[in-house]
Residue frames as qw, qx, qy, qz and C-alpha x, y, z in Angstrom:
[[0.982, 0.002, -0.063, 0.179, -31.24, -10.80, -68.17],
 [0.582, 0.435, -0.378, 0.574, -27.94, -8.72, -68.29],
 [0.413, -0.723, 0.282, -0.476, -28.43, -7.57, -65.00],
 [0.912, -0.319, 0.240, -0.098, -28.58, -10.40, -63.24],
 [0.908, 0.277, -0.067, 0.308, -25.50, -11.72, -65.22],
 [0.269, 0.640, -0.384, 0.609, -23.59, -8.28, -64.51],
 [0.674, -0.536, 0.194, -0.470, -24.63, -9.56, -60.59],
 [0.999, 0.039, 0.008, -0.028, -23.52, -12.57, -60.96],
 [0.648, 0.579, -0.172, 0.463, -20.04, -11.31, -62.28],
 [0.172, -0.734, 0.446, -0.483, -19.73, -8.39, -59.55],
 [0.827, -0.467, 0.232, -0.212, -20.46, -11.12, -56.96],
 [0.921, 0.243, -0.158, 0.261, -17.75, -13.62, -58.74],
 [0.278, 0.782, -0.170, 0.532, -15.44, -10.68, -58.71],
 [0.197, -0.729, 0.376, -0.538, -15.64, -9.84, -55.43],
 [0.938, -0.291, 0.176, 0.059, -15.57, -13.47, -53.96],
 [0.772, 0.508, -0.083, 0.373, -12.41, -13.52, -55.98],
 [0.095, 0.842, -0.064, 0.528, -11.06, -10.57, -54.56],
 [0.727, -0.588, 0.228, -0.270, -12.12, -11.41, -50.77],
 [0.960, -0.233, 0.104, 0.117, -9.89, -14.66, -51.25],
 [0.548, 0.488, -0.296, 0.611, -6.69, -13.18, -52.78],
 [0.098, -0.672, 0.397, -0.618, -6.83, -10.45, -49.78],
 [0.793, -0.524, 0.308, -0.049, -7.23, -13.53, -46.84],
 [0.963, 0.154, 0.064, 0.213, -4.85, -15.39, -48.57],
 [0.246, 0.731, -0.141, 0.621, -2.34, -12.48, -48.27],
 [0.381, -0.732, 0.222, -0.520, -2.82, -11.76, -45.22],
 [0.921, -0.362, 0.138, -0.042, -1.96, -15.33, -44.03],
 [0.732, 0.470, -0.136, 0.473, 1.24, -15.29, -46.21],
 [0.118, 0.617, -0.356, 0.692, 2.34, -11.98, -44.02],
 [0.669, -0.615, 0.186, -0.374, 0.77, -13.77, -40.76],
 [0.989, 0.133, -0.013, 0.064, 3.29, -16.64, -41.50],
 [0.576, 0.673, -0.127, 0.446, 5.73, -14.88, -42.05],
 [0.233, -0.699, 0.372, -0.565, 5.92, -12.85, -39.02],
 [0.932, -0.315, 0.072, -0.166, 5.09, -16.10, -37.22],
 [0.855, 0.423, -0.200, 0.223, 8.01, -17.54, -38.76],
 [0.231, 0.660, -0.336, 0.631, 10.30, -14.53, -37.69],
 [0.374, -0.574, 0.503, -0.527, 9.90, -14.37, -34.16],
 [0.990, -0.114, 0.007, 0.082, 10.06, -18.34, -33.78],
 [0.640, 0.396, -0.159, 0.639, 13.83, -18.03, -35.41],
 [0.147, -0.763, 0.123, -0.617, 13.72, -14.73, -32.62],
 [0.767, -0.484, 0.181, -0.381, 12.64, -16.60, -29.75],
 [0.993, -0.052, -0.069, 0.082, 15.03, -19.47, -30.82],
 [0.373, 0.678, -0.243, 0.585, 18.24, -17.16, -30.95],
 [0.276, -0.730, 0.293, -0.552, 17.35, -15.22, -27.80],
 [0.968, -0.199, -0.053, -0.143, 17.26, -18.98, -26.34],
 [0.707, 0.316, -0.256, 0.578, 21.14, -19.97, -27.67],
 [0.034, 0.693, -0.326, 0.642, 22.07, -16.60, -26.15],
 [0.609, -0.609, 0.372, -0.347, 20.67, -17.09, -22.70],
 [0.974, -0.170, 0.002, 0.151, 22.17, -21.01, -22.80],
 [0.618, 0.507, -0.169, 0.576, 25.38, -19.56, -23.92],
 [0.134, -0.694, 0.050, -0.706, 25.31, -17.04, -21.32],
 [0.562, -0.530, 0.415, -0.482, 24.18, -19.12, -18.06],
 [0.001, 0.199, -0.980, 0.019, 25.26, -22.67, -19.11],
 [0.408, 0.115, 0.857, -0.293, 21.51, -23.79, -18.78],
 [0.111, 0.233, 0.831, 0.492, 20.05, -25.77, -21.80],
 [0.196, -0.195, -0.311, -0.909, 16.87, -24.64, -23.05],
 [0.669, -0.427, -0.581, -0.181, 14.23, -27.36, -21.48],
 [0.451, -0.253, -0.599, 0.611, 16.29, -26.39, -17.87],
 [0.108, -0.037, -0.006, -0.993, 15.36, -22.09, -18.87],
 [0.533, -0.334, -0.436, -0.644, 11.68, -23.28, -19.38],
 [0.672, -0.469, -0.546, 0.171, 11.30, -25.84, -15.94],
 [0.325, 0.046, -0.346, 0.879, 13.29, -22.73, -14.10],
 [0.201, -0.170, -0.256, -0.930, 10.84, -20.12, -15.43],
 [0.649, -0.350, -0.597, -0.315, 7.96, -22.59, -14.50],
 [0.691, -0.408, -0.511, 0.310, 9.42, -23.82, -10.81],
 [0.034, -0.961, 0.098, -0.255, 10.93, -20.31, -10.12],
 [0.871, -0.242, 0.096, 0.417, 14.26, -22.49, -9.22],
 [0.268, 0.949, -0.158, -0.053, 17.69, -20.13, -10.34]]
């Protein structure tokens, strides 16, 4: 009978374990996500600052190959 109980436990354990470390790992995939959104939205300002065209014109340019 203690086997099977100390089985039972390891298995708890390690389900336990498994879900802390995905649950990490999305926290630091989020994160980064996060960062380069705020990246990508910056580099955006710049180029409008830079060429006078808004952001929706930089994306229909990019798309129509129009300059």
């Amino acid at each position: 009978m203690s086997n099977s109980v100390t089985q039972s436990s390891d298995a708890w354990y390690q389900d336990a374990a498994k879900a802390q470390i995905q649950s990490e790992r999305m926290g630091r995939a989020e994160l980064l996500n996060g960062r380069v959104a705020m990246l990508g939205f910056l580099i955006g300002l710049i180029t409008e600052f830079l060429t006078g065209h808004g952001i929706a014109s930089q994306i229909t340019f990019g798309l129509f190959g129009q300059g």
